[in-house]
C-alpha positions in Angstrom: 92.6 95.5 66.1 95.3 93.9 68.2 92.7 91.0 69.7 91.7 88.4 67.3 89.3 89.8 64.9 87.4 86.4 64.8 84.4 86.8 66.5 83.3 82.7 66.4 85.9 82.5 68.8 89.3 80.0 68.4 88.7 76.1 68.2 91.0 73.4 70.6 94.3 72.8 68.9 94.0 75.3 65.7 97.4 76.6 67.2 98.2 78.4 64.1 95.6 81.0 65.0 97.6 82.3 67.9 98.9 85.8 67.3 102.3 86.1 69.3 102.7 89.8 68.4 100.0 90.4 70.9 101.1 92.7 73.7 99.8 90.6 76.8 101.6 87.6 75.2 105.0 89.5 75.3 106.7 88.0 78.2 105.5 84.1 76.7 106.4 85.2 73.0 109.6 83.9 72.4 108.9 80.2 73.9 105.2 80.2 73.1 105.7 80.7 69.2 108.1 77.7 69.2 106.4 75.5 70.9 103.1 76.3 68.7 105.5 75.6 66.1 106.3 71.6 67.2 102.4 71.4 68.7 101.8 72.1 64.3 104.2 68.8 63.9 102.1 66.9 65.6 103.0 66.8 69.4 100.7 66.6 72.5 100.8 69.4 75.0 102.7 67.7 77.5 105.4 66.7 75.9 105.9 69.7 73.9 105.9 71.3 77.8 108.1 69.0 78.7 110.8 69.8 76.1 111.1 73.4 77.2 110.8 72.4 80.9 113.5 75.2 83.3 116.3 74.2 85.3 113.8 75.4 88.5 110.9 72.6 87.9 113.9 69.8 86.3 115.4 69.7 90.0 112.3 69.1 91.3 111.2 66.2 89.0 108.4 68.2 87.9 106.5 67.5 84.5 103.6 67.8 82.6 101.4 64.8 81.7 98.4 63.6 80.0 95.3 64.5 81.6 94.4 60.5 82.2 96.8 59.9 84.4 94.9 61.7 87.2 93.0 59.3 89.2 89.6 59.7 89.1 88.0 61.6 92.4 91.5 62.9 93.3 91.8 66.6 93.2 93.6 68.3 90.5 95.6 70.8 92.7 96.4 67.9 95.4 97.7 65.5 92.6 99.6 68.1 91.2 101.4 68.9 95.1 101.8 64.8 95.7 102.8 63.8 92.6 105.0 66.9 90.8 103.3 66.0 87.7 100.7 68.5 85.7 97.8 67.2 84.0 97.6 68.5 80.3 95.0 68.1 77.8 95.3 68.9 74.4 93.8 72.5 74.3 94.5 76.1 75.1 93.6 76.4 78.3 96.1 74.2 79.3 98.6 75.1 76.7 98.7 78.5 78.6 98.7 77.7 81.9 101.9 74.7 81.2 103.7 78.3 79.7 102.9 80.3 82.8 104.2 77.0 84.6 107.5 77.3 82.4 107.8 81.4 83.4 106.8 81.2 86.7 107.4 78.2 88.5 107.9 79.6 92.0 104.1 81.3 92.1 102.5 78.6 90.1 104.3 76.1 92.9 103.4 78.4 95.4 100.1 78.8 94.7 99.5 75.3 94.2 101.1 74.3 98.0 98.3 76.7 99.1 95.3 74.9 97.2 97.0 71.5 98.4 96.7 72.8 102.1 93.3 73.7 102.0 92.6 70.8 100.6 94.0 68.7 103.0 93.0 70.0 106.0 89.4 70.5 104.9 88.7 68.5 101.8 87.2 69.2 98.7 83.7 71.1 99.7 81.1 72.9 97.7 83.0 76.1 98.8 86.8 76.4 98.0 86.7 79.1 101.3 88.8 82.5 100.9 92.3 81.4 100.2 92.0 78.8 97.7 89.3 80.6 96.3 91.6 83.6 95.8 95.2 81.3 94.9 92.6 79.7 92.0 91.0 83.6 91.1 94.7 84.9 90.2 95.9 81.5 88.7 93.3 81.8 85.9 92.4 85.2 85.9 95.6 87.4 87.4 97.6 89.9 86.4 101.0 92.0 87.9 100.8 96.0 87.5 103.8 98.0 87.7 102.5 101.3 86.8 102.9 105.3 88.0 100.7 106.4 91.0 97.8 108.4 88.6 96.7 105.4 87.3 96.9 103.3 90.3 94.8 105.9 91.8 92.4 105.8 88.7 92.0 102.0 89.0 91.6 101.7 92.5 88.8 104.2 91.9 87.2 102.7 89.0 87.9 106.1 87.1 87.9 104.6 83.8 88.1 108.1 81.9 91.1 109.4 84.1 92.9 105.6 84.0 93.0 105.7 80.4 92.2 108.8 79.1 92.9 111.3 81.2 96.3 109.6 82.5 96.8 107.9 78.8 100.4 109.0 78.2 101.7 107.3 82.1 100.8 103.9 80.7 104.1 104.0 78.4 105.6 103.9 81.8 103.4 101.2 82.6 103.7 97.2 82.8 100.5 94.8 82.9 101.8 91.4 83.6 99.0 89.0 82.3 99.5 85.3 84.5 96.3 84.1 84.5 96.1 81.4 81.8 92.3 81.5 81.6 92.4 85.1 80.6 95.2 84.2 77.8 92.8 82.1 76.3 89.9 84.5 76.6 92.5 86.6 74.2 92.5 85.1 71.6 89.1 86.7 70.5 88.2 90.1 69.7 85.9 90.7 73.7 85.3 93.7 75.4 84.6 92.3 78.5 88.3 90.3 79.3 88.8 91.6 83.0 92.3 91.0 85.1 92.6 91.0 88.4 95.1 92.8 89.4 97.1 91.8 92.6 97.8 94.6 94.9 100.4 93.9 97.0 103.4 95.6 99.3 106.2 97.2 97.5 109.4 95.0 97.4 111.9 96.5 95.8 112.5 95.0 92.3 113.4 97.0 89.3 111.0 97.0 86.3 113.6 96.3 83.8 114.7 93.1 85.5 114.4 89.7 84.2 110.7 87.3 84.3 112.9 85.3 87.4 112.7 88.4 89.4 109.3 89.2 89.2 108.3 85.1 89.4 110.0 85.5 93.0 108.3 88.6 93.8 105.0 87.4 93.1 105.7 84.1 95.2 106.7 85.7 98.2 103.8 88.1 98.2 101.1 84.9 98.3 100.4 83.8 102.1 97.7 82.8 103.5 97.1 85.9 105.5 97.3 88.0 102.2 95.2 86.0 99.5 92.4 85.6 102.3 91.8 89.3 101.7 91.1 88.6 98.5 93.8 91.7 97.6 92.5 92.1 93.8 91.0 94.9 92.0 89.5 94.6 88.5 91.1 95.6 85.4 89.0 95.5 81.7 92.4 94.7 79.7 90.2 96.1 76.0 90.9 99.6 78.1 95.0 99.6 78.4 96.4 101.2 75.1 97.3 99.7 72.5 94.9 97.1 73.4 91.8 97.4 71.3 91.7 99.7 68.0 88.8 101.4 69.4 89.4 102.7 73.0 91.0 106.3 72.3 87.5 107.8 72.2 85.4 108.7 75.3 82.7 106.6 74.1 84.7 103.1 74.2 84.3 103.3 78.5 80.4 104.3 78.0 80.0 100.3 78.2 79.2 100.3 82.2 78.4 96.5 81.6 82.6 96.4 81.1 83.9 99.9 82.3 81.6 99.5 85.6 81.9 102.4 88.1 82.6 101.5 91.6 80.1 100.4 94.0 81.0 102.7 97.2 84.6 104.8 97.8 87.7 103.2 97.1 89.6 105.4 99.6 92.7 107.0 99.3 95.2 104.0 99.4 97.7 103.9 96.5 98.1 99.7 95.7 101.7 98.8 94.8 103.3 96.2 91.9 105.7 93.8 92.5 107.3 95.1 89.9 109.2 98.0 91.4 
């Protein structure tokens, strides 16, 4: 089993039970297990962000801090843009998203400048309207593939036998980049139903063995407002990808159409691209 195997799900601040081997916490794995480590002595989430803050947010003045200090009927995204400051309680949910913070600071500022834009020229509504509603779908609940054209194909089609049966052996070639911090805590117990949205997006060039900076940059330039209003995501059930849950080899695993569900009219011939090239 590589998701938790506790199935009453992971209480606030037991940050022992995070499992750092875990494949979609790779990229964070280093950082993350240290500063679960001090969180363990006793610190509060934003200052533990705060030690490990880069050289990209210091110059800015950026920092994390306590979830108080945002006023009260001020919006979260447009305190964040005014203010340079991140408002952290003491919980997963926003233990993971300060860490994507600390990998990717150009998308996560990025995609907060868009939220902050919307917000000022139209307020806070009942409706968040396409492009803040898409900035805020991939800030929670996004992922990055870099992957061979078979499985994009596959995934694009909602061919959940050819993605990752037929086409198994490509995904060793394959990259799933995991930045929304919503689905990182949705991780930490054993679910089938954990679905990624995967950001398609033009080809630009990058290598896939470059460094996290690269791929932050990538990811950053790829979010207009002319792009995220298309809404240009396609669902991924992460308990598929191998390696991933101790049960998907068989044929049976994808019979689940409540998680594997098959496509609602043809996807079309149109190969998406990763940023991670």
């Amino acid at each position: 089993m590589v998701f938790s195997a506790d199935p009453a799900g992971v209480k606030d601040a037991d940050w022992q039970s995070v499992d750092w081997s875990q494949p979609w916490l790779a990229p964070l794995r280093t950082q993350g297990a240290l500063l679960t480590w001090q969180l363990l002595q006793g610190g509060s989430v934003h200052a533990v962000l705060n030690s490990a803050l880069p050289p990209a947010l210091q110059v800015l003045g950026q920092c994390f801090v306590p979830q108080a200090d945002l006023p009260a009927g001020m919006a979260y995204e447009a305190f964040i843009a005014a203010q340079r400051c991140v408002p952290t309680r003491d919980n997963f949910h926003d233990f993971f998203n300060g860490l994507v913070w600390l990998h990717y600071p150009e998308t996560k500022r990025r995609l907060n400048a868009l939220q902050a834009e919307v917000i000022a020229a139209q307020g806070v509504g009942a409706q968040r309207g396409p492009v803040r509603d898409a900035a805020t779908l991939f800030d929670e609940s996004g992922a990055v593939l870099h992957a061979p054209a078979p499985l994009w194909q596959a995934l694009l089609a909602r061919d959940w036998q050819a993605l990752f049966l037929t086409h198994r052996d490509l995904w060793q070639h394959a990259r799933l980049l995991v930045f929304g911090h919503a689905l990182m805590e949705k991780l930490l117990v054993d679910r089938m139903d954990v679905t990624a949205q995967v950001l398609l997006a033009p080809p630009v060039g990058f290598q896939a063995d470059r460094s996290i900076a690269p791929d932050d940059a990538a990811m950053a330039a790829v979010f207009t407002r002319e792009h995220l209003a298309r809404k240009p995501f396609t669902p991924l059930p992460l308990s598929g990808i191998p390696g991933w849950h101790a049960s998907n080899a068989a044929a049976a695993f994808y019979a689940n159409t409540a998680v594997f569900r098959p496509a609602r009219r043809p996807m079309g011939d149109t190969v998406g691209h990763s940023l991670l090239m």
